[in-house]
C-alpha positions as CSV (number, residue, x, y, z in Angstrom):
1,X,79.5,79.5,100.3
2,X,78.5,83.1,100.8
3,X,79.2,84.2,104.7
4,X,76.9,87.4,105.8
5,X,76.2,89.1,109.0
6,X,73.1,90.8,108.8
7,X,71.7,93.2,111.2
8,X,68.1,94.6,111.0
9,X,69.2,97.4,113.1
10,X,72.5,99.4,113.1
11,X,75.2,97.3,115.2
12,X,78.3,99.9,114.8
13,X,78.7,103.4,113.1
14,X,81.8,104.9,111.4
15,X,82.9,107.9,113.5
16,X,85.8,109.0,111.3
17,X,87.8,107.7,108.0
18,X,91.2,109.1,106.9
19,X,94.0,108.3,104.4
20,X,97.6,108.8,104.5
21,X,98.9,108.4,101.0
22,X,102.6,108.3,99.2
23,X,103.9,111.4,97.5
24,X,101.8,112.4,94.2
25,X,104.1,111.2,90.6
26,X,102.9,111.8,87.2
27,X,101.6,108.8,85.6
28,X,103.5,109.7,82.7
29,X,106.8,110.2,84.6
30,X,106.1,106.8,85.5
31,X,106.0,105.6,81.8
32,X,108.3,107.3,80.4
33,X,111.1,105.7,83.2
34,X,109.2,102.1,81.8
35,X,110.0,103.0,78.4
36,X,113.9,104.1,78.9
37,X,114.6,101.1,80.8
38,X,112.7,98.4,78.6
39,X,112.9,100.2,74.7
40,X,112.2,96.2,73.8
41,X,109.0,95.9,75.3
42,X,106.1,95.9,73.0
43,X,103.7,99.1,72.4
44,X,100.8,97.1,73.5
45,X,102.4,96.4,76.8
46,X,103.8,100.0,77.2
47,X,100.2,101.8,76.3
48,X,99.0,99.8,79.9
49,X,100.1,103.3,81.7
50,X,98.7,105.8,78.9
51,X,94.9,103.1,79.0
52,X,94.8,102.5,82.9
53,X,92.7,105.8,83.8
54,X,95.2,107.0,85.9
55,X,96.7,110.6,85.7
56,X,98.5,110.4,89.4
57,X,100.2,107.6,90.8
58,X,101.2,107.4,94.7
59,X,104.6,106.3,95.4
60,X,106.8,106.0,97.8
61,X,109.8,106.2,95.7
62,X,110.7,108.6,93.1
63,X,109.9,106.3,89.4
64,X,113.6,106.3,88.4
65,X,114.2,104.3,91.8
66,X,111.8,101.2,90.7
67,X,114.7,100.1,87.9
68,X,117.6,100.0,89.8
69,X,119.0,97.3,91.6
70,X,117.0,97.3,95.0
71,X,117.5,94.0,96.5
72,X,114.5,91.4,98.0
73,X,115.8,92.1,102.0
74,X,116.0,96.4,100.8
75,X,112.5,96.3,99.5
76,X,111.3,94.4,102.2
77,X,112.7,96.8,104.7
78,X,111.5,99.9,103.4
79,X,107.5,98.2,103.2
80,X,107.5,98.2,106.7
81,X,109.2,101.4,107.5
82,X,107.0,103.2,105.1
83,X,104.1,100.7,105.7
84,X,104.5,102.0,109.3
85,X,104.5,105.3,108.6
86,X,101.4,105.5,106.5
87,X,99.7,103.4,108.9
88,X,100.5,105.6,111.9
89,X,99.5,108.8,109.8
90,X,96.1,107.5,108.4
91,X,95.5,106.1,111.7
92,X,96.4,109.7,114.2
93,X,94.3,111.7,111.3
94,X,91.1,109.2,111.6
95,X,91.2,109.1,115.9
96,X,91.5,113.0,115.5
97,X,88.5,113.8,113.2
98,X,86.7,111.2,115.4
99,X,87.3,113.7,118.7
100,X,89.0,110.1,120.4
101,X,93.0,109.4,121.8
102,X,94.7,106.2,121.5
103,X,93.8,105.7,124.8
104,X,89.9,105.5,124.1
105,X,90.9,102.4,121.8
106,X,89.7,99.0,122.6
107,X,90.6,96.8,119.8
108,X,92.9,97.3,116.2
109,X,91.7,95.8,113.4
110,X,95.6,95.7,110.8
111,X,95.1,94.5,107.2
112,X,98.1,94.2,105.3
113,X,99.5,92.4,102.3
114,X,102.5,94.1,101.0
115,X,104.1,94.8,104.6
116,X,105.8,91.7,105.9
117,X,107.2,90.9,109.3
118,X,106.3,89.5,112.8
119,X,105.4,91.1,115.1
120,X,103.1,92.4,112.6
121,X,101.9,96.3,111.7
122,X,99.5,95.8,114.7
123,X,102.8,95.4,117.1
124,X,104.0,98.5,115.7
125,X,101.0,100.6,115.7
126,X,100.1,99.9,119.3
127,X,104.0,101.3,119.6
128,X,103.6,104.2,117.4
129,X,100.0,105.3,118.4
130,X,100.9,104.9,122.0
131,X,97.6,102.6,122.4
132,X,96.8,100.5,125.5
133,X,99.1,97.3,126.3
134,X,95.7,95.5,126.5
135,X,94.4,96.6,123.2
136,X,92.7,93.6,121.3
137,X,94.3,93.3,118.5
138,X,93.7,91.3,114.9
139,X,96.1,91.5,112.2
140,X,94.4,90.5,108.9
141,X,96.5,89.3,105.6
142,X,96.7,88.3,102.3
143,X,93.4,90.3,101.6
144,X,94.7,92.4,99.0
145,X,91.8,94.4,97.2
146,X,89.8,93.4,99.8
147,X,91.3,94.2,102.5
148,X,89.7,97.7,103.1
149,X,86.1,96.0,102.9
150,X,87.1,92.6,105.4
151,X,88.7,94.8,107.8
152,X,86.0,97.7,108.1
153,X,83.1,94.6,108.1
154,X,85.7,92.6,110.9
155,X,86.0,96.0,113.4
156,X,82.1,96.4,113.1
157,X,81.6,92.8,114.3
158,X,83.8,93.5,116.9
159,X,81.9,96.8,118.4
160,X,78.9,94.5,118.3
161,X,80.8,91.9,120.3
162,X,81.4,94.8,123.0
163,X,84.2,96.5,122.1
164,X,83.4,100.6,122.5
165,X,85.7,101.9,119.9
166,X,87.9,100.0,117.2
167,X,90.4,101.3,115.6
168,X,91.1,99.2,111.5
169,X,94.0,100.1,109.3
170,X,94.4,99.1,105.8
171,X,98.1,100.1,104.4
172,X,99.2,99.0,101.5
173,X,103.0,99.8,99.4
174,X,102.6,97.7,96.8
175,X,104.9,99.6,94.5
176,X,107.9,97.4,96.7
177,X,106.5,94.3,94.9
178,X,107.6,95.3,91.7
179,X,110.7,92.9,90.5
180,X,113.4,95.6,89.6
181,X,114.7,95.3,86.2
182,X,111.5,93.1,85.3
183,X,109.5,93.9,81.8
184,X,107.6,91.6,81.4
185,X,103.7,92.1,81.0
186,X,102.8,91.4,83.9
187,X,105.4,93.5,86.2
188,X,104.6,96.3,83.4
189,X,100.9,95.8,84.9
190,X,102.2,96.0,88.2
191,X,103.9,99.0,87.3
192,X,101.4,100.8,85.2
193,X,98.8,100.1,87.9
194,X,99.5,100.4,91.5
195,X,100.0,102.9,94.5
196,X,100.8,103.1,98.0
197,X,98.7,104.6,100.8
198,X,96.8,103.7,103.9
199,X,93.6,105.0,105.2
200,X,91.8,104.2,109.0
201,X,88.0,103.9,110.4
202,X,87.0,104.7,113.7
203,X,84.2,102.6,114.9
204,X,82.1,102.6,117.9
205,X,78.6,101.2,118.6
206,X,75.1,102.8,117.9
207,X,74.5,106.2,119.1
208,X,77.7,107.0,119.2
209,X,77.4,110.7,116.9
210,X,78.5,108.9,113.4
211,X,77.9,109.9,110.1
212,X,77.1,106.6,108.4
213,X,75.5,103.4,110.8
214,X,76.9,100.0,109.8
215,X,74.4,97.7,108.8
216,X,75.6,94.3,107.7
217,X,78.0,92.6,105.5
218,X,78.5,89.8,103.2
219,X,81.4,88.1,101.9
220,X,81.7,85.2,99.3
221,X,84.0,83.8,96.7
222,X,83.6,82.7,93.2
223,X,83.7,78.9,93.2
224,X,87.4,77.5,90.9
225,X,89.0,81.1,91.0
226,X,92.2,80.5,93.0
227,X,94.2,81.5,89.9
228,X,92.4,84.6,88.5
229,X,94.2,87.4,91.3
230,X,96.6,87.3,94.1
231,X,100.1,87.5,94.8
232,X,103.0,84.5,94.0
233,X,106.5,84.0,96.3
234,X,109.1,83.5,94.2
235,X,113.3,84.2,94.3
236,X,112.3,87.6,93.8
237,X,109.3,88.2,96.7
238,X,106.0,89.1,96.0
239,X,104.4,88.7,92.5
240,X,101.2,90.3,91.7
241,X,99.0,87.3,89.7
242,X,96.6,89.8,87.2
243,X,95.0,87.3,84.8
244,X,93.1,89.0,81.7
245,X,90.1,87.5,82.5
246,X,89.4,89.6,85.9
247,X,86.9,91.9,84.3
248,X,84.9,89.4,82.6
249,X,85.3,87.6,86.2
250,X,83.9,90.6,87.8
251,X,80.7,91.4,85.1
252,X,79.6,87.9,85.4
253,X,79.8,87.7,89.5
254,X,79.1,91.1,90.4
255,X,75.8,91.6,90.4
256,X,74.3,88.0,92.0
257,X,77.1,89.6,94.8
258,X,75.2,92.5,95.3
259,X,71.4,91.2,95.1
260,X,72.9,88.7,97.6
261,X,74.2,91.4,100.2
262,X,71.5,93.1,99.6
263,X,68.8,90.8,100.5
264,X,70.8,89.6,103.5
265,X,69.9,93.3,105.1
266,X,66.3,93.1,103.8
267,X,67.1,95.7,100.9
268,X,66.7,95.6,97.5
269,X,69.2,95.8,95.2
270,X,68.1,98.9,93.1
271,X,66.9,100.6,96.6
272,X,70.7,101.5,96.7
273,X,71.6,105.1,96.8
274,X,75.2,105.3,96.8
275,X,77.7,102.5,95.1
276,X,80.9,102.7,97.1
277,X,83.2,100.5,94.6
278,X,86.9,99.9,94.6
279,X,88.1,100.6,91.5
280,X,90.6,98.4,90.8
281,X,90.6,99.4,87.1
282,X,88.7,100.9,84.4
283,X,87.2,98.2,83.0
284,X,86.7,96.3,86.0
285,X,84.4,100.0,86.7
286,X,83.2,99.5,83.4
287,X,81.8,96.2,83.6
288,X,80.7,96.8,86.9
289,X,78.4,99.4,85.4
290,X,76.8,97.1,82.7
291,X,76.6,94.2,85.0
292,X,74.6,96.3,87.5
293,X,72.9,98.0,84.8
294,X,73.7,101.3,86.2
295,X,74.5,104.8,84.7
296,X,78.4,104.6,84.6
297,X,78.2,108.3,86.2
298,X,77.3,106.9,89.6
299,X,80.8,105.1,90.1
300,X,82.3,108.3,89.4
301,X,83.7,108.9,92.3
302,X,85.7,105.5,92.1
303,X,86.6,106.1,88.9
304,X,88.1,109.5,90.2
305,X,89.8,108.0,93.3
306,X,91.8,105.6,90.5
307,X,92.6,108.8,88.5
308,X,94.0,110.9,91.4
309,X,95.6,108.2,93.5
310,X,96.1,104.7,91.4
311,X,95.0,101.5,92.6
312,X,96.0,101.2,96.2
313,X,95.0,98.1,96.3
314,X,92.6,97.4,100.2
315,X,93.0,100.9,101.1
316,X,90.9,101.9,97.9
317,X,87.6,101.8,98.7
318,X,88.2,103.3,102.1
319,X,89.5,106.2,100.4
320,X,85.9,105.9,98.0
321,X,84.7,106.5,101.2
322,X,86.3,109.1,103.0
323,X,85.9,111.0,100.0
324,X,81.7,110.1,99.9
325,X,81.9,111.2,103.6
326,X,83.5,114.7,102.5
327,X,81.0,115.6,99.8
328,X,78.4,115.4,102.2
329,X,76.1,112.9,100.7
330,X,72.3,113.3,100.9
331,X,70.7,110.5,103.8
332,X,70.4,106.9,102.0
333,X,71.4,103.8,101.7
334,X,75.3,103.1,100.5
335,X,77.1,99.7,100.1
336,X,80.8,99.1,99.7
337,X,81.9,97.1,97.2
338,X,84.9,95.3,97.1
339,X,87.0,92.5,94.5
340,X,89.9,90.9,94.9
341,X,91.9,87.8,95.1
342,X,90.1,84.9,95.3
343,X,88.5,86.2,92.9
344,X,85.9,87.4,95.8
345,X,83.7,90.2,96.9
346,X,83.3,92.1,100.4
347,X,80.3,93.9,100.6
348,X,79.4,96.4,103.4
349,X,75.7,98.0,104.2
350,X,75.8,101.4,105.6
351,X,73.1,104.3,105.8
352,X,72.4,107.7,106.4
353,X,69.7,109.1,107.9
């Protein structure tokens, strides 16, 4: 069943966004190690990097580092050291353009995937960001894709439970998934696809001097999809699970999603002025854009965050954001769009205005 919480009125408004993202790699740089190191693998598979609408990939590696021998325990080490660094830069960068310290924070709101350990990120970032001892915190996993959406929709719930500014951090290094010395179709994927970065919201409650005011949200997943996206454990630690299907999962789902999260803040779904989508891939954009019947133009900004940065996985449509936030978009209604594992949307209601 669908969850939503709806709010006639504003309940929280975003005071800053910022991202913290790996170094910039050519895409092709990227396929051209693939093709060295796995001359067997067929063209079809190999044209994933040249089809995946992505010129610049962020990694936190150089490309020739992802085929050598990098054990499970060495890749799981660096995704919290550089999972921890992202984190802490996104997170100093978004409490600065908000005019707030550390010390101002009352609650940290951690989604994570791909950076495993205990204590978690949110341990480390009340370290590293020198935040209060009695800071409330709520680490978040196994979100993936939707990450960014859950956590930004989780710290607004929490201003409206009291809680005068909340810090949420979405970080993400899912390049430390990939299986070194793996070619099959879908590690290619894996490689052809993904990035690492982080990016952070500061939230605080109505009146606060924000530049978008936090509606509502709405969350649901698509009944029988358990296998369609997600990660696996196996020998080799995290496996990303990519079935072919995730577009056509997407068309057929996405737009009953938005008329739903719509209608739960007493909008109308084409009373939307600004579509804040993750883009997890082109043609998850593209059918997006025929689902919704909307002029594929509008999710151009998406479409431009997957050329520039790659798919970062939750930290995406954060980034979507930030960037909406920079243009300086005209007052209207926006709503973040999230898809991931599950397979299952996150929806957040904002406005300007």
């Amino acid at each position: 069943m669908p969850t939503s919480t709806p709010h006639p009125e504003p309940f929280a408004e975003v005071l800053a966004v910022a991202s913290a993202l790996a170094p910039a790699v050519a895409q092709r740089d990227v396929a051209a190690v693939a093709e060295r190191r796995f001359p067997e693998a067929p063209a079809r598979h190999l044209a994933m990097f040249a089809n995946a609408g992505i010129t610049t990939r962020r990694l936190v590696r150089d490309p020739q580092w992802y085929v050598g021998g990098a054990s499970l325990g060495e890749r799981a080490g660096l995704a919290v050291v550089e999972g921890t660094r992202l984190a802490t830069e996104a997170a100093v960068a978004a409490l600065g353009a908000a005019g707030h310290t550390a010390s101002d924070v009352d609650a940290l709101v951690v989604a994570t995937s791909t950076v495993v350990r205990s204590p978690g990120l949110d341990v480390a970032l009340t370290g590293s960001l020198g935040l209060r001892p009695d800071v409330r915190r709520l680490p978040l996993g196994s979100m993936a894709s939707l990450g960014g959406a859950n956590a930004l929709a989780v710290g607004a719930d929490l201003v409206a439970a009291g809680h005068r500014r909340v810090l949420v951090v979405v970080v993400e290094v899912n390049s430390l998934t990939w299986v070194p010395g793996d070619g099959s179709p879908g590690e290619l994927a894996t490689l052809a696809l993904f990035s690492d970065g982080a990016a952070a919201v500061v939230l605080g409650p109505p009146g606060a001097g924000g530049a978008l005011e936090v509606i509502g949200s709405h969350a649901e997943v698509v009944p029988d999809s358990l296998g369609v996206m997600g990660f696996d454990v196996d020998d080799h630690g995290l496996r990303w699970r990519l079935a072919p299907e995730v577009p056509d999962v997407a068309a057929r789902h996405v737009r009953a999603s938005v008329e739903a999260a719509t209608a739960a803040v007493g909008w109308e779904s084409d009373g939307i002025d600004h579509l804040l989508i993750h883009p997890g891939g082109v043609r998850v954009l593209a059918a997006v854009a025929d689902s919704l019947g909307v002029d594929p133009a509008r999710l151009a900004p998406s479409g431009a965050v997957l050329d520039e940065c790659g798919n970062l996985s939750g930290p995406t449509v954060l980034v979507v954001l930030e960037r909406h936030l920079a243009a300086g978009p005209p007052p209207g209604r926006a709503l973040l769009v999230a898809m991931g594992p599950g397979f299952g949307f996150e929806h957040v209601a904002l406005a300007t205005g």
